[in-house]
PQR file with spaces between the fields and no chain letter, atoms N, CA, C, O and H, PARSE charges and radii, in Angstrom:
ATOM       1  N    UNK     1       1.562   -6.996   -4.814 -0.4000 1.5000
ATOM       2  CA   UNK     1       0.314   -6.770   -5.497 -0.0000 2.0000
ATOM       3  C    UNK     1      -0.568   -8.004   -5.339  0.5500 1.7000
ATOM       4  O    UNK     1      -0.125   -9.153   -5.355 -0.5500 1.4000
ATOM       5  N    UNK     2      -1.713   -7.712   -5.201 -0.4000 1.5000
ATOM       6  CA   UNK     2      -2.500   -8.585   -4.785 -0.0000 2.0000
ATOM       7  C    UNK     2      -3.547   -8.454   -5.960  0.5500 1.7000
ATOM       8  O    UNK     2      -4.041   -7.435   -6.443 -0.5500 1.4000
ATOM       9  H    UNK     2      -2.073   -6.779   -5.188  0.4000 1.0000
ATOM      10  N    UNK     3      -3.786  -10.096   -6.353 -0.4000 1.5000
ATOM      11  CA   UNK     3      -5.345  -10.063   -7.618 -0.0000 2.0000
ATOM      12  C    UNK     3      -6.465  -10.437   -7.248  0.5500 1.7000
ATOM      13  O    UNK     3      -7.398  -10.389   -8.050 -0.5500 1.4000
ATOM      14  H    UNK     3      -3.384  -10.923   -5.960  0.4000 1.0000
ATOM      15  N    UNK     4      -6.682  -10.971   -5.754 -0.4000 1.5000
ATOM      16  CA   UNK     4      -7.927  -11.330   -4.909 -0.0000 2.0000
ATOM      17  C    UNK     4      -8.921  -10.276   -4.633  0.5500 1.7000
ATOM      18  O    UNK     4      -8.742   -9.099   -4.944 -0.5500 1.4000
ATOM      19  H    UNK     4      -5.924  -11.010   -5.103  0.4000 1.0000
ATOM      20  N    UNK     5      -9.953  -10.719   -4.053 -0.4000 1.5000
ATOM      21  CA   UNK     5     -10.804   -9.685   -4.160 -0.0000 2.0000
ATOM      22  C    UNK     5     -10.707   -8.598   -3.466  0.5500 1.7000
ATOM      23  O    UNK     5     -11.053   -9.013   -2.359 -0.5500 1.4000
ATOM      24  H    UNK     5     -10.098  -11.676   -3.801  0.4000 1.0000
ATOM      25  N    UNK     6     -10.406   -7.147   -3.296 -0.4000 1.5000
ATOM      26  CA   UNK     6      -9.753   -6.308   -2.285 -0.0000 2.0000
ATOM      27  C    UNK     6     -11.334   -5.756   -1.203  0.5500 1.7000
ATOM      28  O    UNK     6     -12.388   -5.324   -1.671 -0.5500 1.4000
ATOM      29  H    UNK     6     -10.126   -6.811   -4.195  0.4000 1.0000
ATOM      30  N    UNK     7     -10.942   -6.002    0.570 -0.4000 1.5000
ATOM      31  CA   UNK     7     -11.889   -6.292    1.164 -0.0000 2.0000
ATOM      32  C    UNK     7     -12.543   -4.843    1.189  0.5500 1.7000
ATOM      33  O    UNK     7     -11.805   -3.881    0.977 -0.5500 1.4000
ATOM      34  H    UNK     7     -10.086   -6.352    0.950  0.4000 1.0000
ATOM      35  N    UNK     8     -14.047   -4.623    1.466 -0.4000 1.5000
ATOM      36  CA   UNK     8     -14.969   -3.505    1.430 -0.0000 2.0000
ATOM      37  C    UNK     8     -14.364   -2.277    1.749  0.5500 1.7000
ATOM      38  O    UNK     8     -14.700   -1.333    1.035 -0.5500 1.4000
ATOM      39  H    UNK     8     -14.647   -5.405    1.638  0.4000 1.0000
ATOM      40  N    UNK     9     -13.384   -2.011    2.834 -0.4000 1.5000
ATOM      41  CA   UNK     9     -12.742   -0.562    3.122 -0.0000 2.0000
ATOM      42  C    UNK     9     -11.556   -0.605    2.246  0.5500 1.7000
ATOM      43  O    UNK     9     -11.233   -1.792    2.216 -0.5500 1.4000
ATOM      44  H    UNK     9     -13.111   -2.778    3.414  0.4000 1.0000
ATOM      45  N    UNK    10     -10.739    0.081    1.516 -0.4000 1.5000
ATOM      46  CA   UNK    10      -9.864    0.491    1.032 -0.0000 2.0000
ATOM      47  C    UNK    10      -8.978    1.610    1.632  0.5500 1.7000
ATOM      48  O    UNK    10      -9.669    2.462    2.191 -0.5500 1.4000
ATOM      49  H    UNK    10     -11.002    1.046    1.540  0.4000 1.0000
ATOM      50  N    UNK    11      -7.396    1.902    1.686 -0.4000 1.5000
ATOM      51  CA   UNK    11      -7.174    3.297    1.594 -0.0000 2.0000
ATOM      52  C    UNK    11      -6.382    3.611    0.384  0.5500 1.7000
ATOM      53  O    UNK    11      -6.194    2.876   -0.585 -0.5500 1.4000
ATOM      54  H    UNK    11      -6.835    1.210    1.231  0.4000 1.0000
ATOM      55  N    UNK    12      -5.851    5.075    0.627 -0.4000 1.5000
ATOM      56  CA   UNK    12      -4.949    5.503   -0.615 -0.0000 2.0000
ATOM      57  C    UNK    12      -3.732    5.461   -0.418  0.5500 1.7000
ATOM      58  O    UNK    12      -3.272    5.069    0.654 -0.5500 1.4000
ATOM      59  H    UNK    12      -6.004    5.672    1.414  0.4000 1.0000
ATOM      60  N    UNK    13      -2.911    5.903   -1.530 -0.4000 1.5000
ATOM      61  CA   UNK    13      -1.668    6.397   -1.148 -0.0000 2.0000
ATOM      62  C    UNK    13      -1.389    7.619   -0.046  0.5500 1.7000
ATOM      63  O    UNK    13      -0.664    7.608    0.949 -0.5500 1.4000
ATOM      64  H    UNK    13      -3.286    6.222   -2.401  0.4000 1.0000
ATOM      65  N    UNK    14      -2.022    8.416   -0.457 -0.4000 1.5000
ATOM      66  CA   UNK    14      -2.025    9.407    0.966 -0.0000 2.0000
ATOM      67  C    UNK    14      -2.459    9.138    1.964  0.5500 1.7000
ATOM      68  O    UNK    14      -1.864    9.643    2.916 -0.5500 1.4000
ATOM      69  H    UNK    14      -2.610    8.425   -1.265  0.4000 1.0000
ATOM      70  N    UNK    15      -3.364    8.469    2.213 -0.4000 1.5000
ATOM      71  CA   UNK    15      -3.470    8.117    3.842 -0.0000 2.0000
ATOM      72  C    UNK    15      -2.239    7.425    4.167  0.5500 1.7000
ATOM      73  O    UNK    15      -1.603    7.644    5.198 -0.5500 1.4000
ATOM      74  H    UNK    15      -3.848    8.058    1.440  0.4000 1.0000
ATOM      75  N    UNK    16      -1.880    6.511    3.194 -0.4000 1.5000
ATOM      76  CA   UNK    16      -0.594    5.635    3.805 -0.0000 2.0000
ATOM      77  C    UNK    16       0.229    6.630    4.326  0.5500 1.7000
ATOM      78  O    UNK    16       0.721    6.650    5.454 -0.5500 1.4000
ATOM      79  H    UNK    16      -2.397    6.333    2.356  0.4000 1.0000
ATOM      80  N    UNK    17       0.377    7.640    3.242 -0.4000 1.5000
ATOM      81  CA   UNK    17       1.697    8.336    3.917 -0.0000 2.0000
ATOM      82  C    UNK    17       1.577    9.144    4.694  0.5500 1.7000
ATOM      83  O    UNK    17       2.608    9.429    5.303 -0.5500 1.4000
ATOM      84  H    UNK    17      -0.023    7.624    2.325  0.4000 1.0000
ATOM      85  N    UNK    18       0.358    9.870    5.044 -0.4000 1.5000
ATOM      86  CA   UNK    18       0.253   10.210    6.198 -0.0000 2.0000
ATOM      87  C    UNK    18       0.360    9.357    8.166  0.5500 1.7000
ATOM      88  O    UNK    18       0.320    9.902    9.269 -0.5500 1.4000
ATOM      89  H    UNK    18      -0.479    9.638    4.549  0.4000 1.0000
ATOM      90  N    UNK    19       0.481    8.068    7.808 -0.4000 1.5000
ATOM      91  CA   UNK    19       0.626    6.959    9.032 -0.0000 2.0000
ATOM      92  C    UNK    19       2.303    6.785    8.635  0.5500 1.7000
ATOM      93  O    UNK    19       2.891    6.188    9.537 -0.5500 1.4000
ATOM      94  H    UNK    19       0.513    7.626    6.912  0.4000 1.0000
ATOM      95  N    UNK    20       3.231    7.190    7.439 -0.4000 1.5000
ATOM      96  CA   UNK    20       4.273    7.037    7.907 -0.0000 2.0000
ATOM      97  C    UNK    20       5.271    8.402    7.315  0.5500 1.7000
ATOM      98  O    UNK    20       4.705    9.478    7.122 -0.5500 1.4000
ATOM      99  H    UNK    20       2.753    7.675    6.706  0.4000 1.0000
ATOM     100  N    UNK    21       6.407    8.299    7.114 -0.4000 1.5000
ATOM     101  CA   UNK    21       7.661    9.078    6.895 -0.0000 2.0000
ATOM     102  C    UNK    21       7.661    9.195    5.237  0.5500 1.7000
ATOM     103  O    UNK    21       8.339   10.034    4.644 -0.5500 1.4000
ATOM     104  H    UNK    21       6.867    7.425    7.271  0.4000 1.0000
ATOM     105  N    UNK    22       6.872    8.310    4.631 -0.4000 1.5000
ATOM     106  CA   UNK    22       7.093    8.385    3.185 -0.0000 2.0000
ATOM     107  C    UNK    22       6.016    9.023    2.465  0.5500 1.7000
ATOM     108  O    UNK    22       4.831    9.019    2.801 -0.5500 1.4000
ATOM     109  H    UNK    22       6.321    7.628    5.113  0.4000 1.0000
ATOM     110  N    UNK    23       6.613    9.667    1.267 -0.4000 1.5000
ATOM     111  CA   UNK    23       5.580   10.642    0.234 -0.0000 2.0000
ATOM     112  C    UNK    23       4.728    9.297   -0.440  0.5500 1.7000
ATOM     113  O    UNK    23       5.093    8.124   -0.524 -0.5500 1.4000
ATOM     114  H    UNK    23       7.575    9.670    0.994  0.4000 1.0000
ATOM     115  N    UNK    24       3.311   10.017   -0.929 -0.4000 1.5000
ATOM     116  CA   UNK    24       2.340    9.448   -1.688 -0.0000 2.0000
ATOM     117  C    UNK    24       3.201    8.698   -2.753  0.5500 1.7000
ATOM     118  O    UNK    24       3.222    7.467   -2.757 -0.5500 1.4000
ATOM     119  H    UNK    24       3.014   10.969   -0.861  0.4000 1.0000
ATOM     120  N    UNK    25       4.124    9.654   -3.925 -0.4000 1.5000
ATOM     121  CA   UNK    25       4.974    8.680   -4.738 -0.0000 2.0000
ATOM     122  C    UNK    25       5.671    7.843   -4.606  0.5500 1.7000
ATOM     123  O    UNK    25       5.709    6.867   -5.355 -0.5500 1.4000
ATOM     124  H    UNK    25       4.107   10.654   -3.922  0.4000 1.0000
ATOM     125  N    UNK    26       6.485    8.043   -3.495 -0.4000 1.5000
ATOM     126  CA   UNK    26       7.593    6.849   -2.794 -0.0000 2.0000
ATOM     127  C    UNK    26       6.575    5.602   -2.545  0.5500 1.7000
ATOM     128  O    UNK    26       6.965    4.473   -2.841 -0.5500 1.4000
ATOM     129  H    UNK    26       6.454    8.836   -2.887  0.4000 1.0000
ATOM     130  N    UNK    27       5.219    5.805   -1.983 -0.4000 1.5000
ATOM     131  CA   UNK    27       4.598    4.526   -1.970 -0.0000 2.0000
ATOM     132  C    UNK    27       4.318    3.869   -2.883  0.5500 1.7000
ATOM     133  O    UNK    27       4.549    2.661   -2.933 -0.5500 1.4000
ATOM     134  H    UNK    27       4.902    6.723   -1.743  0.4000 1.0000
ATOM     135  N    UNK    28       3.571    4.764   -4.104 -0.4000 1.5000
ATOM     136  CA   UNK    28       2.915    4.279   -5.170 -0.0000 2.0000
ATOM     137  C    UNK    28       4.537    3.462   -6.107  0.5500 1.7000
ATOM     138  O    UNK    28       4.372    2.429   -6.755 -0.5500 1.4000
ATOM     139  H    UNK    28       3.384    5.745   -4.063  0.4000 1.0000
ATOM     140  N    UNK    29       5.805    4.059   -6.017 -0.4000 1.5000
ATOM     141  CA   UNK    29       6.683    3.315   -6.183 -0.0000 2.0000
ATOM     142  C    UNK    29       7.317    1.980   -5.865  0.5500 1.7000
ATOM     143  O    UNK    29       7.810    1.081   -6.546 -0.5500 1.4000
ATOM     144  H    UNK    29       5.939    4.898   -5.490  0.4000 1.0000
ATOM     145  N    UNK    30       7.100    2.209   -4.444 -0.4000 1.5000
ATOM     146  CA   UNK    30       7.228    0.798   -3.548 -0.0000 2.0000
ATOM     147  C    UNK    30       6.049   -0.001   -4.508  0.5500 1.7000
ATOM     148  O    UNK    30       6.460   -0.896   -5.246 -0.5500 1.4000
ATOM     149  H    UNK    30       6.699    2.940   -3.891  0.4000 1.0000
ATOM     150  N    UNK    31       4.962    0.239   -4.500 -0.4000 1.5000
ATOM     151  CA   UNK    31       3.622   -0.803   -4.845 -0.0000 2.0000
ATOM     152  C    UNK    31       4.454   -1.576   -5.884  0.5500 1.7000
ATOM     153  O    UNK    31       4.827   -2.747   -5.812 -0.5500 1.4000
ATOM     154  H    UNK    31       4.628    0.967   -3.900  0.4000 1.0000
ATOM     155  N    UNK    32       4.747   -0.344   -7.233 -0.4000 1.5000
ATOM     156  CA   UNK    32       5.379   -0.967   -8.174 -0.0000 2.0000
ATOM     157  C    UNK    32       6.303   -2.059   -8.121  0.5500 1.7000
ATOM     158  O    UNK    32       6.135   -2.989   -8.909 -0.5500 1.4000
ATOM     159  H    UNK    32       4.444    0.607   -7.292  0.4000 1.0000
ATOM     160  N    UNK    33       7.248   -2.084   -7.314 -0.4000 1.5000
ATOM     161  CA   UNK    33       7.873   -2.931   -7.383 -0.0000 2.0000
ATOM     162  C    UNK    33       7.568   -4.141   -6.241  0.5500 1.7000
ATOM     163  O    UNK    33       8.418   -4.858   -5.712 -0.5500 1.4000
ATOM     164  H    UNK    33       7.385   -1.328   -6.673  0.4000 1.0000
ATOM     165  N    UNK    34       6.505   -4.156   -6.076 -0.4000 1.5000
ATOM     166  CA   UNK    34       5.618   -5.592   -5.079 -0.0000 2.0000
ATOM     167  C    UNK    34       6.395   -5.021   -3.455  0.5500 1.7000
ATOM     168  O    UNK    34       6.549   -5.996   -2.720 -0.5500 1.4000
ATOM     169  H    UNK    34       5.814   -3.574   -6.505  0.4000 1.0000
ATOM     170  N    UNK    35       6.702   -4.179   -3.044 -0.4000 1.5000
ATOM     171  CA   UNK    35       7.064   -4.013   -1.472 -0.0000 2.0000
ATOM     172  C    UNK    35       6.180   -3.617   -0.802  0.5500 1.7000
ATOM     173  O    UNK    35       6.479   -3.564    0.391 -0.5500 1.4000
ATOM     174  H    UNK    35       6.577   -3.387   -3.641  0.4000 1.0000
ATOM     175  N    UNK    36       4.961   -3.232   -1.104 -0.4000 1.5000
ATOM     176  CA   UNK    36       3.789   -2.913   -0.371 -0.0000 2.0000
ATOM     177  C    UNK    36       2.795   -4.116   -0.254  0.5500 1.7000
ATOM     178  O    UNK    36       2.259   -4.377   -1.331 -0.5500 1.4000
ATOM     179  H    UNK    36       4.718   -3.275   -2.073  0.4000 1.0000
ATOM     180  N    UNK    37       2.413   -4.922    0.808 -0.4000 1.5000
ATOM     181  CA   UNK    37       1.008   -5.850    0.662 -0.0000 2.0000
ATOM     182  C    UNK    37       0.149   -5.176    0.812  0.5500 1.7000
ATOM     183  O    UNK    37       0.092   -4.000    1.169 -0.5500 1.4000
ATOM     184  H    UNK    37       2.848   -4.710    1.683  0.4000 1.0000
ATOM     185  N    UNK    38      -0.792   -6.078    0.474 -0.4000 1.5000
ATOM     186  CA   UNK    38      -2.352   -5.986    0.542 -0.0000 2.0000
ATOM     187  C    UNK    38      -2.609   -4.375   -0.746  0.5500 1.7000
ATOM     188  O    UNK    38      -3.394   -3.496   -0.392 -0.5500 1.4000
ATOM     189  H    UNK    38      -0.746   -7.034    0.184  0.4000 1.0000
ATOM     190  N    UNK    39      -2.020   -4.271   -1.823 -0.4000 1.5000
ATOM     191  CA   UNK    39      -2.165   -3.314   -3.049 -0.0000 2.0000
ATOM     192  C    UNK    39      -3.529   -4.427   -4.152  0.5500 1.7000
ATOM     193  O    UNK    39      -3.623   -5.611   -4.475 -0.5500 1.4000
ATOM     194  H    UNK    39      -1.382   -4.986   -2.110  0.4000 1.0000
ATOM     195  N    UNK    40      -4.299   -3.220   -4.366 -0.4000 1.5000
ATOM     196  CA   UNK    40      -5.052   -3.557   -5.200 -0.0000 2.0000
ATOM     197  C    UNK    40      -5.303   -2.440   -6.312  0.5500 1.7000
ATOM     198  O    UNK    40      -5.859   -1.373   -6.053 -0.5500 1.4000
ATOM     199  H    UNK    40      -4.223   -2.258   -4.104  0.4000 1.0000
ATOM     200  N    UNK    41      -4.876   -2.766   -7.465 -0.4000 1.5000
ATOM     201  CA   UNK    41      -4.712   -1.691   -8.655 -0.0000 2.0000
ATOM     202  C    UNK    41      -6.650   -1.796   -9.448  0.5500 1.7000
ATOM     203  O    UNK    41      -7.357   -2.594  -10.062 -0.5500 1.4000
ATOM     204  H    UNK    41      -4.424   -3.633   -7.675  0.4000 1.0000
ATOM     205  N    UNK    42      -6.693   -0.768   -9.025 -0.4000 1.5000
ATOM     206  CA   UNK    42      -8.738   -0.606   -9.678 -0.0000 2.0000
ATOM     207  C    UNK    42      -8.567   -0.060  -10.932  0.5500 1.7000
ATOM     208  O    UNK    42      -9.531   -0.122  -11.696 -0.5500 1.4000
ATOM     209  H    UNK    42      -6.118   -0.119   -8.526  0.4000 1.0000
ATOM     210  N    UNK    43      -7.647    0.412  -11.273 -0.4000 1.5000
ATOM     211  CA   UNK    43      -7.766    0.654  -12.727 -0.0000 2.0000
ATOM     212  C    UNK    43      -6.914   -0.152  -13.897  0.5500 1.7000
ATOM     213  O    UNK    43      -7.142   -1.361  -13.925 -0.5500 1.4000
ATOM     214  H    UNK    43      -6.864    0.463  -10.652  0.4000 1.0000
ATOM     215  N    UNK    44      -6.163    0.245  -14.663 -0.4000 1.5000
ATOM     216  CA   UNK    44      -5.035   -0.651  -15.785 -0.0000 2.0000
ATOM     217  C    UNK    44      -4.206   -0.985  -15.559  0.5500 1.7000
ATOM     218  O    UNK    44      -3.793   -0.544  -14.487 -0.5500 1.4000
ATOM     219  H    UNK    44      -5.978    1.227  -14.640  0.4000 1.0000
ATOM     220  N    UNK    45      -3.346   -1.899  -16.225 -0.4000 1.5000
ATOM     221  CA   UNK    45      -1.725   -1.775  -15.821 -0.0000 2.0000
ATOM     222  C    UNK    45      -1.451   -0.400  -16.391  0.5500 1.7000
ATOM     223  O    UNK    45      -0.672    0.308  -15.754 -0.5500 1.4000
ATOM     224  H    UNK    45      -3.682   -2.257  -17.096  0.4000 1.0000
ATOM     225  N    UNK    46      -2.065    0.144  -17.669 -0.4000 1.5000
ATOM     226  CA   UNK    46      -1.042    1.712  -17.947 -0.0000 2.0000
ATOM     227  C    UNK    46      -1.508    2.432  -16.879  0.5500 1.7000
ATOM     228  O    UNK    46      -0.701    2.988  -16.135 -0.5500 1.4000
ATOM     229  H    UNK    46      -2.698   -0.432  -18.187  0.4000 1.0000
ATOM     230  N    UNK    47      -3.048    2.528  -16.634 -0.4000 1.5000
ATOM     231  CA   UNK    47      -3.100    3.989  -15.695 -0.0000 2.0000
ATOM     232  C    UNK    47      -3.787    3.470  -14.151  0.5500 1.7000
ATOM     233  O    UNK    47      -4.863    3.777  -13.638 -0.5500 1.4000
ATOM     234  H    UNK    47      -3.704    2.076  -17.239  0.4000 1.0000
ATOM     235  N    UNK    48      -2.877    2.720  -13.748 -0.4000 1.5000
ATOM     236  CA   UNK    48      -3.142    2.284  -12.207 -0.0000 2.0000
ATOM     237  C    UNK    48      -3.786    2.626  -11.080  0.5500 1.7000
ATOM     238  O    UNK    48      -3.066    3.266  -10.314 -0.5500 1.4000
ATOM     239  H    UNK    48      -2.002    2.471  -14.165  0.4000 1.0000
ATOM     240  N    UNK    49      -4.821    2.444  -10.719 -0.4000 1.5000
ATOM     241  CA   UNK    49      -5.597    3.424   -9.317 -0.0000 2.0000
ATOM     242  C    UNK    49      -5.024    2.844   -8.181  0.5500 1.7000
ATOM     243  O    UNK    49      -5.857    2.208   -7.535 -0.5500 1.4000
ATOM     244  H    UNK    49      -5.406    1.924  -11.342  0.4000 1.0000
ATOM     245  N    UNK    50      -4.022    2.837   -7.761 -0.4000 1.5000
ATOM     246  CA   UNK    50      -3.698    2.314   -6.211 -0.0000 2.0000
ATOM     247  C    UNK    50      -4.182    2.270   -5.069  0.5500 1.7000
ATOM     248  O    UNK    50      -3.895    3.238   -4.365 -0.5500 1.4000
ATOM     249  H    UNK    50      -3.346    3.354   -8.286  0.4000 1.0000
ATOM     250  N    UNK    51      -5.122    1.127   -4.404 -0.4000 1.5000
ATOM     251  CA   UNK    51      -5.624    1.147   -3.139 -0.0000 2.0000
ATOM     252  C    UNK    51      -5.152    0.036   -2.444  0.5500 1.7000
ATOM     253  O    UNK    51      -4.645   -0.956   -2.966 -0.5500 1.4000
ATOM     254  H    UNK    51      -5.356    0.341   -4.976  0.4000 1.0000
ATOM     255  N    UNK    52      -5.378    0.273   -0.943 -0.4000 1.5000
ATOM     256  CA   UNK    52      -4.638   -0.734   -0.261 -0.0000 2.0000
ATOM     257  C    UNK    52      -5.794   -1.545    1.032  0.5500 1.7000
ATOM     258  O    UNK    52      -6.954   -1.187    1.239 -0.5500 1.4000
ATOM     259  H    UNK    52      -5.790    1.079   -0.519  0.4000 1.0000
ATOM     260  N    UNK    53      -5.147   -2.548    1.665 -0.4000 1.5000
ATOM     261  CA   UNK    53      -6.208   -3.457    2.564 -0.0000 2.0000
ATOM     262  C    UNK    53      -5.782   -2.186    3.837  0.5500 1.7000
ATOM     263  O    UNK    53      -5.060   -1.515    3.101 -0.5500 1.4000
ATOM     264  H    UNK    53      -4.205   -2.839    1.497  0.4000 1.0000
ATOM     265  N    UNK    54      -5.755   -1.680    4.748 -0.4000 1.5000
ATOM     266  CA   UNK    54      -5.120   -0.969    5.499 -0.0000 2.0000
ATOM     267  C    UNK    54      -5.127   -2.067    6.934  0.5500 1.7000
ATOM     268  O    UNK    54      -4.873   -1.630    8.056 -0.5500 1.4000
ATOM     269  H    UNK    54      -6.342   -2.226    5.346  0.4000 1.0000
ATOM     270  N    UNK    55      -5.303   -2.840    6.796 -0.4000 1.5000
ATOM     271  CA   UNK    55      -4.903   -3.950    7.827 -0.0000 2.0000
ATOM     272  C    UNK    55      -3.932   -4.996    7.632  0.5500 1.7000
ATOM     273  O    UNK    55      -3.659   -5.856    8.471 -0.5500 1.4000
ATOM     274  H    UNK    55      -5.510   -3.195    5.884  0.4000 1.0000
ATOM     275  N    UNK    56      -3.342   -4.865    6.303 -0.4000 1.5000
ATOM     276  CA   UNK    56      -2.060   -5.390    5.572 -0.0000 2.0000
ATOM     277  C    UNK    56      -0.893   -4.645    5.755  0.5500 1.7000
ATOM     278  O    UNK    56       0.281   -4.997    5.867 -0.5500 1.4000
ATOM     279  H    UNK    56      -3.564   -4.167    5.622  0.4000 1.0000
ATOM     280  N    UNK    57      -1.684   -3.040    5.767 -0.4000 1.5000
ATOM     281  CA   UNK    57      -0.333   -2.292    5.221 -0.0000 2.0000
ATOM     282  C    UNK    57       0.078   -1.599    6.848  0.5500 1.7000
ATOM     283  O    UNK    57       1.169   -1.076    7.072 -0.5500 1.4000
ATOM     284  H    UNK    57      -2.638   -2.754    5.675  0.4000 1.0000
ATOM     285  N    UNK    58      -0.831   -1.702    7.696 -0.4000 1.5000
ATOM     286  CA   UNK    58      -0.441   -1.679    9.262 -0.0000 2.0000
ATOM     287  C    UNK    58       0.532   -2.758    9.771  0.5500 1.7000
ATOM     288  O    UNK    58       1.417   -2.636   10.618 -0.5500 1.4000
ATOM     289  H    UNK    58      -1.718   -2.127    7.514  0.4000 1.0000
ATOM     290  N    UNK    59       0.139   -3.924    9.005 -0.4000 1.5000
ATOM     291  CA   UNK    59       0.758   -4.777    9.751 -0.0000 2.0000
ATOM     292  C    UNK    59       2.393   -4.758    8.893  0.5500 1.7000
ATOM     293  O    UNK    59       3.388   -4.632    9.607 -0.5500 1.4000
ATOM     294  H    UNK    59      -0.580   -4.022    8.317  0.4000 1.0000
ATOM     295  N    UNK    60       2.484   -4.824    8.118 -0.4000 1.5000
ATOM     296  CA   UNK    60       3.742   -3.894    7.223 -0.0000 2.0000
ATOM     297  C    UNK    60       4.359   -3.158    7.695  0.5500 1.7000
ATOM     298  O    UNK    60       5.576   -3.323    7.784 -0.5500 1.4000
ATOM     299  H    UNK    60       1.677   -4.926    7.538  0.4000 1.0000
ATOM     300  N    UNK    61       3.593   -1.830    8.279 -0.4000 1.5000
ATOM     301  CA   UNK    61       4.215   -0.535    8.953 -0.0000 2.0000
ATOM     302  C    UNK    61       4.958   -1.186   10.543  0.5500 1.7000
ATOM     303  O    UNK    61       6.090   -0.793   10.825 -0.5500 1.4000
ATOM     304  H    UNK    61       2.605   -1.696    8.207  0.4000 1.0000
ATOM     305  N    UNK    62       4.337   -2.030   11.361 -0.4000 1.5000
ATOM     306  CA   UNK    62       4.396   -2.680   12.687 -0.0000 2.0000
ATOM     307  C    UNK    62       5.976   -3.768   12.432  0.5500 1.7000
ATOM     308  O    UNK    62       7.012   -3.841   13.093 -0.5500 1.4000
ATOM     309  H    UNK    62       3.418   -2.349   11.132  0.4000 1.0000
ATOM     310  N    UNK    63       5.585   -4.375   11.362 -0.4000 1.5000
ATOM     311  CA   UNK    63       7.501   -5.254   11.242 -0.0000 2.0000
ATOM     312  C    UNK    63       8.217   -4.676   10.847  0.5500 1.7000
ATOM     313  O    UNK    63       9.333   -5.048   11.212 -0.5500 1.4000
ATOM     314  H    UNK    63       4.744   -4.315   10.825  0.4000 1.0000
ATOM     315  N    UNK    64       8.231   -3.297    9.785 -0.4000 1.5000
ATOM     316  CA   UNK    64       9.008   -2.634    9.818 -0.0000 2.0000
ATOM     317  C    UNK    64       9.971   -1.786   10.640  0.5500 1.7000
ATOM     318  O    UNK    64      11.156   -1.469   10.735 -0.5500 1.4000
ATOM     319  H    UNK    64       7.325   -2.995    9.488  0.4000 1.0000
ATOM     320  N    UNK    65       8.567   -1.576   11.267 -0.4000 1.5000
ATOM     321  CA   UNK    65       9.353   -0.679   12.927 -0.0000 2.0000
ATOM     322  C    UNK    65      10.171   -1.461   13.941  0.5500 1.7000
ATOM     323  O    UNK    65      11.106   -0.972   14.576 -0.5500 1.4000
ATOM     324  H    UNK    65       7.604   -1.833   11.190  0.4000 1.0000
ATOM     325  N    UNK    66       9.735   -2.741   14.046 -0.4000 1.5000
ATOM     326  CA   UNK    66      10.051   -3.779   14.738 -0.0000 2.0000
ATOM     327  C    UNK    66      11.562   -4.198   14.261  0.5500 1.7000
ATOM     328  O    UNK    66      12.458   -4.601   15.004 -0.5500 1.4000
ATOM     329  H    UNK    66       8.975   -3.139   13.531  0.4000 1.0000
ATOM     330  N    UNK    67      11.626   -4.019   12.927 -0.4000 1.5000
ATOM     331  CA   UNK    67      13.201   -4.370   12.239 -0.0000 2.0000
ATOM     332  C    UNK    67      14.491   -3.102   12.950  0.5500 1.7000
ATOM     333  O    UNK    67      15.604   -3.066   13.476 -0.5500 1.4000
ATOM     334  H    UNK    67      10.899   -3.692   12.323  0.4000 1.0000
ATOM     335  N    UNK    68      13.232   -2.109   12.442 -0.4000 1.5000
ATOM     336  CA   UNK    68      14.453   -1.077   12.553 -0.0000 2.0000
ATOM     337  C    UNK    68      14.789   -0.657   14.025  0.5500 1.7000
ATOM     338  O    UNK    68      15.626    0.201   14.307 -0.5500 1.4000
ATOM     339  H    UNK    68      12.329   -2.138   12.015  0.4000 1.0000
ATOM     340  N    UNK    69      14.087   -1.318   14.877 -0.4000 1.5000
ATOM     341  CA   UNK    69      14.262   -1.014   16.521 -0.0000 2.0000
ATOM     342  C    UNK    69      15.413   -1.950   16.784  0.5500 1.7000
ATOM     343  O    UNK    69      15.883   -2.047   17.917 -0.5500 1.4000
ATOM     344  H    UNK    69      13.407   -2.015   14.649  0.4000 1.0000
C-alpha cells in the first residue's frame, strides 16, 4: 500500500484481473495484506476504493512470471 500521491491514470481490481489468472477478490485480498504495489485506497480504511499505478502492478505481474519460469 502506498500513501504518496497516486499518478493521474489509475486501474481497478478488474482490469488487474483481467491481465492475470486471479479474481477481482483474490486481488483486492492480496492489496490487503501489502502483496500488491503501487495500491492506492481513495476511500476509508472501513470502506476501501482500491486503485492501482498499472505500471507498478505490470512490473509485479513481469517478476512474477519471471520467478515462476
Amino acid at each position: 500500500m502506498t500513501t504518496a500521491k497516486p499518478p493521474a491514470e489509475l486501474v481497478t481490481a478488474a482490469q488487474i484481473s483481467s491481465w492475470t489468472a486471479l479474481s477481482s477478490a483474490g486481488i483486492r485480498r492480496m492489496t490487503r495484506r501489502g502483496e500488491i504495489p503501487g495500491a492506492f485506497n481513495l476511500g476509508t480504511p472501513n470502506r476501501p476504493i482500491w486503485r492501482y499505478d498499472p505500471k507498478a502492478v505490470a512490473a509485479w505481474i513481469t517478476a512474477s512470471r519471471q520467478k515462476s519460469a
